[in-house]
N, C-alpha and C positions, 0 to 999 in steps of 0.2 A: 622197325615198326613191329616188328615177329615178336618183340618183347614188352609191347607197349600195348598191341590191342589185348583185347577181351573178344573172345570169341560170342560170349552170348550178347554183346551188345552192339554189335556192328550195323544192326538193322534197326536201332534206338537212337531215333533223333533229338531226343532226349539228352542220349551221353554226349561228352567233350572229351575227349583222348586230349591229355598234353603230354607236358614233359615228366609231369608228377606219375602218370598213369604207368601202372606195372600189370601187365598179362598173368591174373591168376594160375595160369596153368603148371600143374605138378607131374612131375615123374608119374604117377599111378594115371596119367591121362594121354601116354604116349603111345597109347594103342587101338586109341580113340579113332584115327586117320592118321596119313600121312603126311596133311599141313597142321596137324596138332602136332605129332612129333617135331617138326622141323620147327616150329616155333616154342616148342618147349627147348629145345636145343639151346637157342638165341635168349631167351630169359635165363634158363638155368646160369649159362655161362658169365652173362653180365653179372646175374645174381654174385657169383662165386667170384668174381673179380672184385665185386664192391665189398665183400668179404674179408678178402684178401687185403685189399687196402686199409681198412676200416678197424681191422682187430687183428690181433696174433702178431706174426714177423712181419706182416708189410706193413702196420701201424708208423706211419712218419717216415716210411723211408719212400715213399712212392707217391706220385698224384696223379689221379684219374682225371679222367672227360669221358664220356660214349657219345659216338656219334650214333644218332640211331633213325636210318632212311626208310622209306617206304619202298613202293616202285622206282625201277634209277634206270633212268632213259638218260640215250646220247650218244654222243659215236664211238666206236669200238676201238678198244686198244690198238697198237700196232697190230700187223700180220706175224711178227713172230711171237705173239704170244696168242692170237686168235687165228689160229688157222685156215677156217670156212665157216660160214655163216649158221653153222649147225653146232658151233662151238661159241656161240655167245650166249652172254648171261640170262637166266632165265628172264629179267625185267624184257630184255630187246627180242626175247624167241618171238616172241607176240609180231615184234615185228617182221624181220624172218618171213612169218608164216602167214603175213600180209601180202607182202613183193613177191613169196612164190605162188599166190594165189591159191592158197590154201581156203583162206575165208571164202573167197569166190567160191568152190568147191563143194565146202565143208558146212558153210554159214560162217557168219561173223560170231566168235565168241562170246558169253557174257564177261563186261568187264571183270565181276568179279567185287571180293568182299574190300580188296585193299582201292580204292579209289581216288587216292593220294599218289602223290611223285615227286620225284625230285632227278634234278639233271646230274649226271654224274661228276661234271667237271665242278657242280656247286657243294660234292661233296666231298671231293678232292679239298676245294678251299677251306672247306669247313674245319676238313682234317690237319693244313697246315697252319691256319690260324687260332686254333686251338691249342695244337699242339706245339708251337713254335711262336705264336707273336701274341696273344694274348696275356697269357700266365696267368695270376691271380684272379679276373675277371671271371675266369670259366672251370678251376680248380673245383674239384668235386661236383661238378653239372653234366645232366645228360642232357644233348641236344638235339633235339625232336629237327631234325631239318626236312623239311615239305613247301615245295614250291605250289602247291596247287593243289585241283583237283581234275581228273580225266576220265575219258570213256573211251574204249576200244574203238567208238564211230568216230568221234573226235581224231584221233591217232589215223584210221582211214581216211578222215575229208582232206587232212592235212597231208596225206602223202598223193591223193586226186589232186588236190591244187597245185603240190607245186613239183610232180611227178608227170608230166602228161603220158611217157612212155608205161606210165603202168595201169590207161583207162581202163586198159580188156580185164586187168586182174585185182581190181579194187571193187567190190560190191557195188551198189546201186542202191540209193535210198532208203528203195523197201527193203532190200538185203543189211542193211545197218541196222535196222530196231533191235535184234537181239543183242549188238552191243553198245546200246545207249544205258550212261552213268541212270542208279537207280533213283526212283522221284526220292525229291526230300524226305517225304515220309518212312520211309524207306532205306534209311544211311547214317551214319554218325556222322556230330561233328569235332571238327580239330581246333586245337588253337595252340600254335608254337612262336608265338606271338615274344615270349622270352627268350627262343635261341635268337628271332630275329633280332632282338634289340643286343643280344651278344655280338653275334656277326656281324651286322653292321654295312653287309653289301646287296650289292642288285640280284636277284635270281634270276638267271636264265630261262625263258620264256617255254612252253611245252613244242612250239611251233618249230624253233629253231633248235629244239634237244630233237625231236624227232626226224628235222631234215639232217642234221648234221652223222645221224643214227644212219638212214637211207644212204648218205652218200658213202659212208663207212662200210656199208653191207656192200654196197655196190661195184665198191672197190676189192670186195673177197670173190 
């Protein structure tokens, strides 16, 4: 998604981020912040691949797809490749720093600008079906895959419900408003309405990306 938003329109309900949409952002703007650099990263480089394919020595000898996720919630790799719960991806820190009662603590985060997800294992599929059982269908397509939309509170109510051992350390109510999704007015919208019609399968639910997330941590 790092390559697909627009930073000045996130708060434009107005816009519709798809598959077509490319993040204006340029080299002379990566000094902007820290999440302008890291999403100029992610443009640039697609940029440069689609380049690569497109003109010069990769012209015909190579076929593209991008998969390109938003947030990616769901449970953690094996333990040999995630060691402690302090070494998972930035999408699941968030959660992490729910179970240790951090939010408690600290306050509940704002969700934040990216308010879209997707579950990891749907991106998994995305990637072998694309890459492996499609072929021509999805040849030179980027595929926007976004299961939904979410809020940090949402993420909280769902590990209250069906976490009971973590009542003392999940916010309260009034402790959630600072991360409740922002009003309509207030957000863009998405429509990846054509990867779905590529892909062709069920998305994995937020409820069950995030339990399966919990019991994965739990397990570190």
């Amino acid at each position: 998604f790092a390559a697909i938003i627009d930073e000045a329109k996130v708060t434009d309900p107005s816009h519709t981020f798809t598959e077509a949409s490319w993040n204006p952002v340029s080299l002379a703007d990566i000094h902007n912040s820290p999440a302008t650099a890291y999403r100029a990263s992610k443009t640039l480089a697609e940029k440069a691949a689609w380049d690569f394919v497109n003109s010069g020595e990769g012209k015909g000898k190579f076929d593209l797809v991008t998969i390109n996720p938003p947030m990616v919630f769901g449970p953690l790799a094996k333990a040999q490749y995630v060691s402690s719960p302090e070494a998972v991806n930035t999408s699941n820190e968030r959660i992490v720093d729910l179970v240790k009662g951090r939010w408690k603590t600290n306050g509940t985060p704002a969700t934040g600008a990216a308010i879209i997800w997707v579950g990891v294992r749907d991106v998994a599929r995305a990637h072998v079906k694309a890459g492996l059982e499609l072929g021509e269908e999805v040849s030179g397509k980027r595929l926007f895959v976004v299961s939904g939309e979410f809020s940090n509170a949402e993420i909280a109510r769902v590990v209250k419900k069906r976490f009971p051992e973590f009542e003392g350390v999940v916010p309260d109510e009034e402790g959630l408003k600072t991360g409740e999704i922002p009003p309509e007015d207030k957000r863009f919208r998405w429509d990846n309405s054509a990867t779905r019609r590529l892909l062709g399968f069920e998305w994995i639910g937020l409820e069950e990306s995030i339990v399966d997330a919990v019991e994965s941590i739990k397990a570190l």
